[in-house]
N, C-alpha and C positions, 0 to 999 in steps of 0.2 A: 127630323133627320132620317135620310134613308139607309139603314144602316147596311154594311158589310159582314160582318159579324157579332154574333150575339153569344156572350160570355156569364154564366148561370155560377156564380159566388166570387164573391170579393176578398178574398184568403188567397195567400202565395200563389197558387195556382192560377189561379181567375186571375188575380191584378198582376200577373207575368205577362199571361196572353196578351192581353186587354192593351197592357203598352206596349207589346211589341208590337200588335196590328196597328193602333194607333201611329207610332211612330213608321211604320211602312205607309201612312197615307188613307188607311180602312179605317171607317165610321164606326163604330165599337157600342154597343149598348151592353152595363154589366147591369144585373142583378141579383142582388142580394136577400133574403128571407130577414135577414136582423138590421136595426137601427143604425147599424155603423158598420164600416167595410173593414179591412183587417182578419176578419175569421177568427181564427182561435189565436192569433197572435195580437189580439185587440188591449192595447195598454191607452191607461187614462189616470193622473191625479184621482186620488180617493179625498177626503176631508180633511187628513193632515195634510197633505200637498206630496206625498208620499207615491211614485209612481207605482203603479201594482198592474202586473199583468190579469186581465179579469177571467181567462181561461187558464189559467196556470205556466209556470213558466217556463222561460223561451229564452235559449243561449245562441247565438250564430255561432256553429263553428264548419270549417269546409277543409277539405285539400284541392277544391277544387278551382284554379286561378280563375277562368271562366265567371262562376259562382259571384267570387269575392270581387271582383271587376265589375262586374253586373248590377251590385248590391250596394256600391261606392258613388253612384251617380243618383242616388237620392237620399243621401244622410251622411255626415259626421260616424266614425265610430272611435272607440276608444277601447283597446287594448283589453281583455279580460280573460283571465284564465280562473274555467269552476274547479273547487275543490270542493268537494263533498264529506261531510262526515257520518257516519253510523254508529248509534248507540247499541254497542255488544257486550256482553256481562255488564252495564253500568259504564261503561266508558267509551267515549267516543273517538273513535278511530275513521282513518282516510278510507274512503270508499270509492274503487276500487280497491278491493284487499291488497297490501301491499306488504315491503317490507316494516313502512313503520308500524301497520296496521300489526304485525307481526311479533316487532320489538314489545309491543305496548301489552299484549295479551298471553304470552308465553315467558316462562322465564328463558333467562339470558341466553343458557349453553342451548337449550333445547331450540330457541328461535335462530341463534346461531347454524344447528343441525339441520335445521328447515332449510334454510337459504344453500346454504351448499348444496345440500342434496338438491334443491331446486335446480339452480343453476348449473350444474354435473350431467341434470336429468335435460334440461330444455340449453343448450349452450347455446349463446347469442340471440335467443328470443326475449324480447321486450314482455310479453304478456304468454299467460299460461290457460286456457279455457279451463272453466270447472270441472268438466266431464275427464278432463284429458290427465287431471290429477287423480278424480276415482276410479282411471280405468290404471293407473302405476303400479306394477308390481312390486315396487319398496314400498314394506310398511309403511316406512313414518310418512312418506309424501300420502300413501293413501289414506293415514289418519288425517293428516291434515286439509286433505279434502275433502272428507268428510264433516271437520267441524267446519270449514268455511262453508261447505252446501248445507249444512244446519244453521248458523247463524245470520249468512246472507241475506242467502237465498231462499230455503225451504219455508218459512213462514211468512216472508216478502211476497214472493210470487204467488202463493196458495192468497195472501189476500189482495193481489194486484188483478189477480186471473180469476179467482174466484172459482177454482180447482184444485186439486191435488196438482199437486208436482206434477205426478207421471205423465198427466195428462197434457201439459204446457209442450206447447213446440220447442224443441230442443234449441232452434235460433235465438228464443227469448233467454236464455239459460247463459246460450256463449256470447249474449251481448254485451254482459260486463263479465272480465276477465279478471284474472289473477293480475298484478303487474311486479314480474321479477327483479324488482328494485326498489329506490324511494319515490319516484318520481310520482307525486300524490295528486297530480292533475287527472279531473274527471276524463277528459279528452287529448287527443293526442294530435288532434287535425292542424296543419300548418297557419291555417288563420281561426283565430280565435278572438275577435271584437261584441262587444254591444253599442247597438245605436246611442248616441250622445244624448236624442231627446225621445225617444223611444221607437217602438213601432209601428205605431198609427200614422205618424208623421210621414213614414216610407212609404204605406201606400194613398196615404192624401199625394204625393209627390208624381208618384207612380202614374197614379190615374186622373192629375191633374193636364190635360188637354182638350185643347177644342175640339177633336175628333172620337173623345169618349162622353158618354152620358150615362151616370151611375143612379140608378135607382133600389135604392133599401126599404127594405118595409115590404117588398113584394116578395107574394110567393112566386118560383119560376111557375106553379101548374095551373095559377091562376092567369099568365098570359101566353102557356105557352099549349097548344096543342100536339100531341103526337096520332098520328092518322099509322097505326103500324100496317096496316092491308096496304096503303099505298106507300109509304114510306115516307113518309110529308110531314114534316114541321111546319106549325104555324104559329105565325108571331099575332096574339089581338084577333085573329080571327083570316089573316091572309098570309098563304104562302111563304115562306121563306125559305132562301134557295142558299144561302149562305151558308160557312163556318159556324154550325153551335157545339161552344165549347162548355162540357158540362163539368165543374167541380163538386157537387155536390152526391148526396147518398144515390145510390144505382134505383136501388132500391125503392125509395121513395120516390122516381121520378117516375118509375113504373107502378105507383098506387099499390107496392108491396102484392105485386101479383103471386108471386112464389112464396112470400112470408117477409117479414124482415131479417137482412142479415143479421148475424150475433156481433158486437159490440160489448166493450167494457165502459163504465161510465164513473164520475166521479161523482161526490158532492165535493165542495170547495167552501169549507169553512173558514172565512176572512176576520180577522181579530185586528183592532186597531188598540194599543198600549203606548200606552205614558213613562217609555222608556227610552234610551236613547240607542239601545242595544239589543235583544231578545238571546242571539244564538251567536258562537264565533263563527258560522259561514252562513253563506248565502240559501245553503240546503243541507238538513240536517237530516239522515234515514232512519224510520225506527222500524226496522227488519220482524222484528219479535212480538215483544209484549202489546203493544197499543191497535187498537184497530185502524188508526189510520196508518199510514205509508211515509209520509216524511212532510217537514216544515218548512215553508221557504221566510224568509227575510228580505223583501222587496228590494230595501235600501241596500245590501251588499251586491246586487246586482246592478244597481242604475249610478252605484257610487255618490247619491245623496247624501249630502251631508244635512242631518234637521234634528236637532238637538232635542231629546225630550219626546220624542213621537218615533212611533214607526208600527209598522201594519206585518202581519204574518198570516200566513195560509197553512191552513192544514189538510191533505188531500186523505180523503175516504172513497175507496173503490167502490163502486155498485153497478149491480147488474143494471144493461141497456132496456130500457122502454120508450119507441118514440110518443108512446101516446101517455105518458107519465108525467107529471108536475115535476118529478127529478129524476135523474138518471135518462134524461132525455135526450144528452149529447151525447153523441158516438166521437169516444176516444183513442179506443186501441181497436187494431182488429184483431178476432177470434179467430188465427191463420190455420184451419187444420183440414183435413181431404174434404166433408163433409159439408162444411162454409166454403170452401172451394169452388165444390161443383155448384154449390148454389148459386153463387156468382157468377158462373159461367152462365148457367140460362138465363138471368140477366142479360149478361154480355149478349146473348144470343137474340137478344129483344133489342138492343141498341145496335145492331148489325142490320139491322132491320131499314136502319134508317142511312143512307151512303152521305151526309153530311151533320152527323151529331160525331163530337170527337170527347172521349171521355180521358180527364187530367186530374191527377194528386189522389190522394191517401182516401177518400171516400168513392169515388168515382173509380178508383181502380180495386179498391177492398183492398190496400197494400201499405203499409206501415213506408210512412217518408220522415226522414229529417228533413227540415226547414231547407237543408242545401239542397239533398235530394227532390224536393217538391222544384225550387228554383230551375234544378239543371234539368227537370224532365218537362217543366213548362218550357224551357227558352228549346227546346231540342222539338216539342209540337210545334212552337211556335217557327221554328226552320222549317220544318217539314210542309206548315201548310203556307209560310210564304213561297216556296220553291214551285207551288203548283200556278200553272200557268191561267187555270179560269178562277183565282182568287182577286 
């Protein structure tokens, strides 16, 4: 096949591109480093028949019509709204901090005092950020921000980031909010499904055409050459003048010339139990005491019903090594001026090249939701149909 463009990972990003040139007519070659396409959104049956996301898990939600239209033409979904719980003094409470999170851990008159003042303070705001309660000049609001930035957050974050606080970008902080009511859904976005048979299945769907050829098991830098003095990609050892769309780490494409970026990384400890139940939600936060970070229950997410079995994950933060037996996968970026600029010289090395196009959360160093990856793939993907020598 003589290809048109060449697509470097098989994750939302990659398998967007991949069928949008595709279905414009262009010859599409994607590759991938791992076994199986999907990226981090890679789901498969475990031993019970229990579907389990094997990178951890993964909710579609959007507002974006675009998005959810896009994402319809290759799967079934079915209605899902997350609710989260977090274990605070011993008791599990809705996370985001809410009002019930509120009733449950203050008494009566005092969580009554809370809410009013709340709502007096913020009138007709849905959500309240954390910061925006410990900067309130009413006491009681700014105790109370206080104990939720203590029981949240403060020891969540310090083992999520594997920092102090102070040191966390303040965006990671106002991600999850206060929310001044009951309303105990994790999300708030207008659509909110999970795939019927999961999400493997989307991008078997995605990249199933005669005009793509998906290759796994390969590394991109074992076929692909960068000539940076001329600016020349080469595909096996000749030329190529085409679209190459990179999803993958900037960084490693470049043989980590500048160093490797910073990364947070997990371990993902998997338990399979002879239970029919483990936790009441799908995800369960333990902010505090435990070293890990929270528990998921496969089954409350894929809505399985399997009597007697069911599988759970525990996530442990660790610091990123790519050259480490764990902690190998880069998960969160490390957003702060310092990782910044170093991504920029990068950047500066991929400019190099006037037909390498870098898309999604590794290739741009930029933290994306699953929609956000969608909506920024299918917006490359306009951009470099609209060009007239493609």
């Amino acid at each position: 096949m003589n290809y048109d463009v060449i697509v470097i990972g098989a994750g939302f990003s990659g398998a967007v591109t991949a069928q949008q040139m595709a279905q414009a007519g262009k010859k599409v070659l994607v590759i991938d480093k791992r076994p199986q396409i999907g990226g981090n959104m890679y789901d498969a049956p475990d031993e019970n028949g229990v579907l389990v996301h094997w990178y951890g898990p993964h909710i579609f939600h959007t507002n974006s019509q675009r998005v959810w239209e896009y994402v319809q033409q290759f799967s079934k979904w079915f209605p899902y709204e997350h609710r989260v719980l977090g274990r605070i003094d011993g008791q599990l409470v809705p996370i985001p901090f809410n009002f019930k999170s509120l009733d449950t851990l203050f008494p009566k008159e005092k969580a009554q005092e809370i809410q009013k003042k709340l709502l007096d303070l913020f009138p007709g705001q849905r959500t309240a950020s954390i910061m925006s309660l410990l900067s309130a000049k009413d006491e009681t609001i700014h105790s109370f921000g206080e104990f939720v930035f203590e029981k949240v957050f403060l020891h969540y974050t310090a083992k999520q980031w594997g920092m102090p606080i102070d040191q966390v970008d303040r965006s990671v902080i106002d991600r999850v909010p206060v929310v001044l009511g009951y309303d105990d859904r994790y999300f708030q976005d207008t659509y909110q499904f999970m795939p019927e048979k999961g999400y493997t299945p989307i991008f078997e769907a995605m990249l199933d055409s005669p005009n793509i050829q998906v290759q796994t098991n390969r590394e991109a830098g074992t076929m692909l050459k960068l000539d940076e003095v001329n600016g020349v990609i080469s595909l096996e050892g000749t030329p190529f003048q085409g679209p190459v769309i990179f999803t993958g780490a900037i960084d490693q494409l470049f043989g980590y010339a500048y160093g490797p970026l910073p990364y947070r990384s997990l371990r993902l400890d998997f338990q399979r139990l002879e239970t029919t139940s483990f936790q009441p939600a799908a995800v369960v936060n333990y902010p505090n005491e435990e070293d890990f970070t929270r528990i998921t229950e496969f089954k409350k997410l894929s809505g399985q019903e399997l009597p007697g079995v069911t599988t759970i994950l525990r996530e442990y933060p660790m610091a990123y090594d790519p050259m480490a037996a764990q902690g190998n996968t880069p998960y969160y970026v490390i957003s702060d001026p310092e990782n910044l600029a170093l991504y920029q010289r990068y950047v500066k090395l991929a400019e190099k090249f006037p037909n390498l196009f870098l898309c999604g959360r590794l290739a741009e160093y930029k933290y994306y939701n699953m929609d956000g990856a969608i909506l920024q793939a299918l917006r490359l993907s306009d951009s470099l149909l609209e060009r007239k020598s493609l």
